[in-house]
DRENLOFI-981271 format. One record per residue (C-alpha): residue in three letters; x, y, z; residue number from 1. Coordinates in nm, 3 decimals. Example, Ala and Ser with C-alpha at 12.3 -4.5 7.8 and 13.67 -1.06 7.14 Angstrom:
BEGIN
ALA,1.230,-0.450,0.780,1
SER,1.367,-0.106,0.714,2
# end
This chain:
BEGIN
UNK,-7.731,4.757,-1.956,1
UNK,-7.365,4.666,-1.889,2
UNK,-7.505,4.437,-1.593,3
UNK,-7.742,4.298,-1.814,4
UNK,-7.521,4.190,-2.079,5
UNK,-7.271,4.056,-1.853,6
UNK,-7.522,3.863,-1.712,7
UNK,-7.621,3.685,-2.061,8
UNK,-7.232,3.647,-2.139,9
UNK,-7.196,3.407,-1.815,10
UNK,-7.507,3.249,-1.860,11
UNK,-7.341,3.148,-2.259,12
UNK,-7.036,3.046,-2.092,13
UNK,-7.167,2.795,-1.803,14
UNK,-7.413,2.706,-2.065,15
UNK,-7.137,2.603,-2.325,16
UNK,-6.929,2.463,-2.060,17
UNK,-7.215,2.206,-1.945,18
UNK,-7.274,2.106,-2.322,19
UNK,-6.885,2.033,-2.355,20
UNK,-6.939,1.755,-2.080,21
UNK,-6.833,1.998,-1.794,22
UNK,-6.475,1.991,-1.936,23
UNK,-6.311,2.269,-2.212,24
UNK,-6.211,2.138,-2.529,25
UNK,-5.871,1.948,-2.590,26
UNK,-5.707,1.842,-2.841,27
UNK,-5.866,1.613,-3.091,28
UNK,-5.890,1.212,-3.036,29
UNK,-5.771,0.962,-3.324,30
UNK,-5.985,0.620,-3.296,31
UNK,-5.789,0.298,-3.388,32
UNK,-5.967,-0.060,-3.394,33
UNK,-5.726,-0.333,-3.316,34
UNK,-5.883,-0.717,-3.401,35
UNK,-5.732,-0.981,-3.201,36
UNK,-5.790,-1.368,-3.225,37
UNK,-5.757,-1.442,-2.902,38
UNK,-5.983,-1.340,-2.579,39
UNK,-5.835,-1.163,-2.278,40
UNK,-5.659,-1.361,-2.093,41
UNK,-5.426,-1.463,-2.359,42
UNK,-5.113,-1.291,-2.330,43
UNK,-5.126,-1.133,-2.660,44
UNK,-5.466,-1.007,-2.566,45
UNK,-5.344,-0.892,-2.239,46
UNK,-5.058,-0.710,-2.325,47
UNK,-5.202,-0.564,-2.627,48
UNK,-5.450,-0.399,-2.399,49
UNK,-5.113,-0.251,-2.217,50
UNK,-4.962,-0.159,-2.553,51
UNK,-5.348,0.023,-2.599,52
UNK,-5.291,0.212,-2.270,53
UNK,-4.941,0.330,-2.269,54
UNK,-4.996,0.468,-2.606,55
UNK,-5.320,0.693,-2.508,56
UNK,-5.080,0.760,-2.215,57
UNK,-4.764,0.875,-2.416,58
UNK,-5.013,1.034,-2.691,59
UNK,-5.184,1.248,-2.433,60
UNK,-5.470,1.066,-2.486,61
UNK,-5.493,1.194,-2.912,62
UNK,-5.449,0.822,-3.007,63
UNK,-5.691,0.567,-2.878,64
UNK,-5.684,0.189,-2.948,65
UNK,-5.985,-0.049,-2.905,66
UNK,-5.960,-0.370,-2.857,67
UNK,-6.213,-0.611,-3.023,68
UNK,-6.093,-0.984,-2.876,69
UNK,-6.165,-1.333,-2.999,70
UNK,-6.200,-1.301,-3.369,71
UNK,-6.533,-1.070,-3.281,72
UNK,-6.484,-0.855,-3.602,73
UNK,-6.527,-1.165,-3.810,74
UNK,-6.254,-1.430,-3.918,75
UNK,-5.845,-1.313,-3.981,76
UNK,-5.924,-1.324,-4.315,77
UNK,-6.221,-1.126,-4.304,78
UNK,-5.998,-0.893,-4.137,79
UNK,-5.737,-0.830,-4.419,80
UNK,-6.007,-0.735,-4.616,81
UNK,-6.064,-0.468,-4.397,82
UNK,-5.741,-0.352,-4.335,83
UNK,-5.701,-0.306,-4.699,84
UNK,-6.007,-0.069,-4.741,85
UNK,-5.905,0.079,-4.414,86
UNK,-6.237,-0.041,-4.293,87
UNK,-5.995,-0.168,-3.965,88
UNK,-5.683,-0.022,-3.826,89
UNK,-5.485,-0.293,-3.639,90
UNK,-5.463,-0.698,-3.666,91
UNK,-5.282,-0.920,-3.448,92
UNK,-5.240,-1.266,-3.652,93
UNK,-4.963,-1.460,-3.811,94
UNK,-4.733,-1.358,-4.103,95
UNK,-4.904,-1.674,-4.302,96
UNK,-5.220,-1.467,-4.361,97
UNK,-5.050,-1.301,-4.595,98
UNK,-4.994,-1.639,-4.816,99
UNK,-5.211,-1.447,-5.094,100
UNK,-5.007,-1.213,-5.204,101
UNK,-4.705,-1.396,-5.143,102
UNK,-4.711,-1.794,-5.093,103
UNK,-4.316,-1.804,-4.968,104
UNK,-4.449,-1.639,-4.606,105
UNK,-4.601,-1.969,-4.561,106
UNK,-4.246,-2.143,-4.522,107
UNK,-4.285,-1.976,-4.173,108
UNK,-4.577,-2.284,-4.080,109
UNK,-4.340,-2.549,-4.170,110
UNK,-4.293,-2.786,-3.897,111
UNK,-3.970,-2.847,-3.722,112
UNK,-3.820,-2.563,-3.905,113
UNK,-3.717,-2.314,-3.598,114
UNK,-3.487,-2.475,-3.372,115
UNK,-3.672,-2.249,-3.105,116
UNK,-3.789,-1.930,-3.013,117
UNK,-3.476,-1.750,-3.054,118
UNK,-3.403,-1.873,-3.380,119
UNK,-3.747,-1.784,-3.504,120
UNK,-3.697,-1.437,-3.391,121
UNK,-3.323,-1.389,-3.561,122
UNK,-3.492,-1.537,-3.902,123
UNK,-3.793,-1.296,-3.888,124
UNK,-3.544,-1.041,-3.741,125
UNK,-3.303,-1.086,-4.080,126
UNK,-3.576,-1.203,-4.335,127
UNK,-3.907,-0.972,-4.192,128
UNK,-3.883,-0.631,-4.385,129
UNK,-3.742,-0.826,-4.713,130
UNK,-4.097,-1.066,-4.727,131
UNK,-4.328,-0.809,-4.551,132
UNK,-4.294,-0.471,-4.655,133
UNK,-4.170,-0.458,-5.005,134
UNK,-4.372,-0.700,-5.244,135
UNK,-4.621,-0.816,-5.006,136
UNK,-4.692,-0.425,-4.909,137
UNK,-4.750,-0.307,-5.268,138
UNK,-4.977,-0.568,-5.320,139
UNK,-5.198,-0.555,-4.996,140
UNK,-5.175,-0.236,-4.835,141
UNK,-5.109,-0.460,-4.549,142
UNK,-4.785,-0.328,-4.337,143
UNK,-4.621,-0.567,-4.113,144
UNK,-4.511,-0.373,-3.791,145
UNK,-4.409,-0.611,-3.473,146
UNK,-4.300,-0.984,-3.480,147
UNK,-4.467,-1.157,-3.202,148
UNK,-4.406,-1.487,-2.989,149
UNK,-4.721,-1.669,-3.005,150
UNK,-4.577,-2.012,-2.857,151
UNK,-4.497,-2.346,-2.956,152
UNK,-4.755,-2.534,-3.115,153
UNK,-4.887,-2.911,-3.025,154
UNK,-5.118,-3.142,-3.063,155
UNK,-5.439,-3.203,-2.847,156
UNK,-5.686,-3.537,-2.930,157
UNK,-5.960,-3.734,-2.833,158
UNK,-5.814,-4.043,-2.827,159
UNK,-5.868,-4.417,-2.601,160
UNK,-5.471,-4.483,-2.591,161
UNK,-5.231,-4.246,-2.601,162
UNK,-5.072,-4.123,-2.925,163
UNK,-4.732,-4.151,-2.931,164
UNK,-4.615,-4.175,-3.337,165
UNK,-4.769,-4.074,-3.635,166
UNK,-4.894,-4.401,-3.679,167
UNK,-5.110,-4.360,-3.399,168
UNK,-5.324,-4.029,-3.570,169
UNK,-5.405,-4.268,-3.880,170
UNK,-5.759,-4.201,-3.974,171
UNK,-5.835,-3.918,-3.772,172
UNK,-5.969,-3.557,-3.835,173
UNK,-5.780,-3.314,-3.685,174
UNK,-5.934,-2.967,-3.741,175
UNK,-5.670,-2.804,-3.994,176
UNK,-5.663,-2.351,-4.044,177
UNK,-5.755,-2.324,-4.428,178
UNK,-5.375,-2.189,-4.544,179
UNK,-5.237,-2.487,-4.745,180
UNK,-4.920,-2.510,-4.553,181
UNK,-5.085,-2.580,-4.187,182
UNK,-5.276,-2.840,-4.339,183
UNK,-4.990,-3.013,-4.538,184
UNK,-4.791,-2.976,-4.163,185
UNK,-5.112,-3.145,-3.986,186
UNK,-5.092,-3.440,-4.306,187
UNK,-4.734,-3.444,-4.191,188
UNK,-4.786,-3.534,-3.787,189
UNK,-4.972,-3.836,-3.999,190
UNK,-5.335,-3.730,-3.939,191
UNK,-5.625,-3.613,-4.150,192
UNK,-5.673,-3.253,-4.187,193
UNK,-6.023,-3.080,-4.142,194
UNK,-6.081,-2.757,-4.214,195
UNK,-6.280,-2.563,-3.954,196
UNK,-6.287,-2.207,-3.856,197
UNK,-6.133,-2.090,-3.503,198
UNK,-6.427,-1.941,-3.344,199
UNK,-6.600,-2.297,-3.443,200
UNK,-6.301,-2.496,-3.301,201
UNK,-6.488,-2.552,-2.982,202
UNK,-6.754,-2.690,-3.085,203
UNK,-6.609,-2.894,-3.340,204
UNK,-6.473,-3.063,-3.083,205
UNK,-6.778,-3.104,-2.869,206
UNK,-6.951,-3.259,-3.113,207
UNK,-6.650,-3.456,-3.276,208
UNK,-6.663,-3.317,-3.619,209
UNK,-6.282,-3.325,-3.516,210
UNK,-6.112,-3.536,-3.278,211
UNK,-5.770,-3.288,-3.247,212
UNK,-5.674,-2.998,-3.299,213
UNK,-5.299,-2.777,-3.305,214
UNK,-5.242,-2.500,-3.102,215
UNK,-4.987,-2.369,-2.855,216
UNK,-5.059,-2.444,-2.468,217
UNK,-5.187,-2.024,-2.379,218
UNK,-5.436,-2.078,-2.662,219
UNK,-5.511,-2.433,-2.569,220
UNK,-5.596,-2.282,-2.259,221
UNK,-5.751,-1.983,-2.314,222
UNK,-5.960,-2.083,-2.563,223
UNK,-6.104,-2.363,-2.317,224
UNK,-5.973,-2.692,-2.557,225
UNK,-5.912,-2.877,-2.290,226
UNK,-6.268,-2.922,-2.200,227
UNK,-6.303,-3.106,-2.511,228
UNK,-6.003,-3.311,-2.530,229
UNK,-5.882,-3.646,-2.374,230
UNK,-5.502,-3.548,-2.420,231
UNK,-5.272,-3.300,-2.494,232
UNK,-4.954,-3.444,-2.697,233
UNK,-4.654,-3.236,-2.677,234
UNK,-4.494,-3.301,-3.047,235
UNK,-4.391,-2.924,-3.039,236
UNK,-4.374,-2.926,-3.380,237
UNK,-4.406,-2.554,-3.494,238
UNK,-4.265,-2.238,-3.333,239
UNK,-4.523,-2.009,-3.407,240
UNK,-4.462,-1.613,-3.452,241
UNK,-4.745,-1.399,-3.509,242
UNK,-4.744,-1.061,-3.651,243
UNK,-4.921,-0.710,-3.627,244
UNK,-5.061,-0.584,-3.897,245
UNK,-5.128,-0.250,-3.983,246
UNK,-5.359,-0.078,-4.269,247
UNK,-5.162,0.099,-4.502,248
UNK,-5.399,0.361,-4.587,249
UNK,-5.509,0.424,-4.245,250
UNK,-5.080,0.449,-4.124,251
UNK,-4.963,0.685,-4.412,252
UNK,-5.240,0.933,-4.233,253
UNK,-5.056,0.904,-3.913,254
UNK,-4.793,1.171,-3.841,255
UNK,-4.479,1.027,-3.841,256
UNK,-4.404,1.141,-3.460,257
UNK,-4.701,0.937,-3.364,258
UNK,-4.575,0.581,-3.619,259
UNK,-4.278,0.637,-3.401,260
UNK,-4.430,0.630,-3.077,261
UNK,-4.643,0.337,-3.153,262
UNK,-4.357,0.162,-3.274,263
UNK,-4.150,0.185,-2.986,264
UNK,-4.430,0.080,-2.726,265
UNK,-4.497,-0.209,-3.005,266
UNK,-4.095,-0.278,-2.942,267
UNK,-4.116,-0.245,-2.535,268
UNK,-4.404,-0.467,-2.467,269
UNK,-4.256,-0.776,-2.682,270
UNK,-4.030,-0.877,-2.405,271
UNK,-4.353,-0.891,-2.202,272
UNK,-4.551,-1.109,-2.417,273
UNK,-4.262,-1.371,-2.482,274
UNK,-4.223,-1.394,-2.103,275
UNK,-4.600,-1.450,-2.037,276
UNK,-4.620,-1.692,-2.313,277
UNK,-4.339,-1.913,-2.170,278
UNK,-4.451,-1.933,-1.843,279
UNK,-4.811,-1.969,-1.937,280
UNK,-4.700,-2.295,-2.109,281
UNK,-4.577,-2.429,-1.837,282
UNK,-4.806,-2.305,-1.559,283
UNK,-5.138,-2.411,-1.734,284
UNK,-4.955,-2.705,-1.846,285
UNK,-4.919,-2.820,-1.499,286
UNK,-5.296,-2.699,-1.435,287
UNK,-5.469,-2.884,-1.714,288
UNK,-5.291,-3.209,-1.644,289
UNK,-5.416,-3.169,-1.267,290
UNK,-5.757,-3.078,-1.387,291
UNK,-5.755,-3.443,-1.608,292
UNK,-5.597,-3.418,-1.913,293
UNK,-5.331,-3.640,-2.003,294
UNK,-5.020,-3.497,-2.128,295
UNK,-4.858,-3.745,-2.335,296
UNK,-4.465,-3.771,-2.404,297
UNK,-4.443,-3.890,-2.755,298
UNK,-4.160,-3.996,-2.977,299
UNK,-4.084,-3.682,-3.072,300
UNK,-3.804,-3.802,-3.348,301
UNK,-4.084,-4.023,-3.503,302
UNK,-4.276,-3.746,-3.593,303
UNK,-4.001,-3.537,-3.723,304
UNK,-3.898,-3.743,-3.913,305
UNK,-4.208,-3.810,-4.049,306
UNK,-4.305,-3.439,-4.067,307
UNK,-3.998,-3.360,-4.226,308
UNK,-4.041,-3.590,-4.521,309
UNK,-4.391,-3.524,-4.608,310
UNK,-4.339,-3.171,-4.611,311
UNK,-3.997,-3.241,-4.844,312
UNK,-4.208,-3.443,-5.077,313
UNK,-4.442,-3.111,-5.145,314
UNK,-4.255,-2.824,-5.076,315
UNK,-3.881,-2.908,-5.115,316
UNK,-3.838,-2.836,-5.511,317
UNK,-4.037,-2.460,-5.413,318
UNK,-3.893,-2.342,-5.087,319
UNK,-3.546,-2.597,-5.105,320
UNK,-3.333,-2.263,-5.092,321
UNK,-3.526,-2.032,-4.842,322
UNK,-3.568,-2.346,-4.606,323
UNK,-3.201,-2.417,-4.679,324
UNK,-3.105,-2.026,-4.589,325
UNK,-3.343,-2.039,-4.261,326
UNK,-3.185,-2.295,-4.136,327
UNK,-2.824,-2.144,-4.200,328
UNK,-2.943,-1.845,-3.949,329
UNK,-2.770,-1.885,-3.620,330
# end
């Protein structure tokens, strides 16, 4: 009888063992979705995917993030929606997004307002928490939790001669995002701004519904714009940060050992996407302008100053002071 039952017993246990996948049980897995605009082989993209790894490595593998690339989860707005709910965990974007529940974040699309990338990282650095995660955080449920690089942006056209002042972007549509301020700053580089979504930019293009678009040179790039376009024109007129957004709901769930270790991965890998970006912008400069495209020189001054004084004209008597204490930061 002893034999018998001992038998049974191990036949339960190899049984139960070949159910659990061949493996005993560990501890349990938390699931995080992480929307990004961009497909791989954007350095945002890229590294996020890193940032994924080394925090299932540091986690033990209890915290898993899954990347869903270019915009497949629906547009950026569609995706605060869901970070509100808590219908989504993670959102790579830009701090603009969150023009809703607070219009002033939209100073940060201004053009010609960062002197470069290390001033827009010193204003974000002194100004973030103070925009982000006070008013804008009770609002949204929206927490801001890393300041990214995303590059500089510039101009790309369909165009017979080059473009080299504002003047020369009279009459035509360039494709415009639908917050206010990046289509005042495309009416300020003296063109006409179209909306059109990002994951119809392409063919937008294609087809000339637009004849230019405004992007940094990765995205330009990665996003394959450059098939579509005669020119690239390097006005460089906005230093562009993104941001990563996080759902409240879903972080106040999170133990406060694991915030920190996402947070500090979040903080390590940043050095790694600002280098990628820079020399992205000048690698696939080089390779696009081999592949055909002209890259065109313009008068840069021209179009600041133009920029500068449409963009007075509209926003000066509402941001005047913030714009004023931005450009104070050293």
């Amino acid at each position: 009888m002893r034999r018998l039952l001992l038998c049974v017993l191990i036949v339960f246990v190899v049984a139960s063992f070949a159910v659990a996948g061949g493996r005993s049980e560990g501890p349990s897995v938390r699931e995080f979705r992480w929307y990004h605009p961009e497909p791989f082989g954007h350095p945002w993209t890229d590294v996020g995917q890193m940032i994924a790894d080394e925090v299932w490595r540091r986690s033990d593998g209890r915290l898993k993030i899954t990347l869903f690339p270019a915009g497949s989860l629906g547009t950026q707005a569609d995706a605060i929606d869901q970070l509100r709910v808590g219908s989504l965990d993670f959102l790579t974007s830009g701090p603009t997004i969150l023009n809703p529940f607070d219009e002033k974040v939209m100073v940060f699309g201004v053009p010609y307002l960062f002197r470069d990338q290390d001033h827009a990282y010193r204003v974000m650095e002194e100004l973030g928490d103070e925009l982000f995660n006070t008013h804008i955080l009770e609002e949204s449920g929206v927490r801001t939790i890393a300041l990214w690089y995303f590059g500089t942006r510039t101009l790309t056209i369909n165009a017979d001669r080059p473009i080299m002042r504002p003047s020369d972007l009279a009459g035509m549509n360039v494709r415009a995002m639908t917050i206010p301020v990046y289509s005042d700053a495309v009416a300020s580089l003296g063109a006409s701004p179209t909306p059109v979504q990002f994951t119809e930019l392409y063919m937008a293009l294609q087809t000339g519904v637009v004849q230019g678009q405004e992007n940094p040179v990765p995205t330009i790039y990665a996003q394959k714009f450059h098939e579509v376009q005669s020119q690239i024109v390097l006005t460089n007129h906005t230093v562009h940060m993104g941001s990563v957004h996080v759902s409240e709901r879903v972080w106040q769930t999170i133990s406060e050992e694991d915030r920190d270790l996402i947070l500090q991965v979040f903080e390590e890998y940043r050095p790694e996407i600002d280098r990628r970006i820079v020399e992205q912008s000048d690698q696939l400069l080089e390779e696009m302008r081999e592949a055909g495209t002209m890259i065109v020189q313009p008068d840069t001054e021209a179009f600041r100053r133009h920029s500068e004084a449409h963009m007075q004209r509209i926003y000066g008597d509402r941001w005047g002071e913030l714009i004023a204490r931005i450009k104070a930061i050293q």
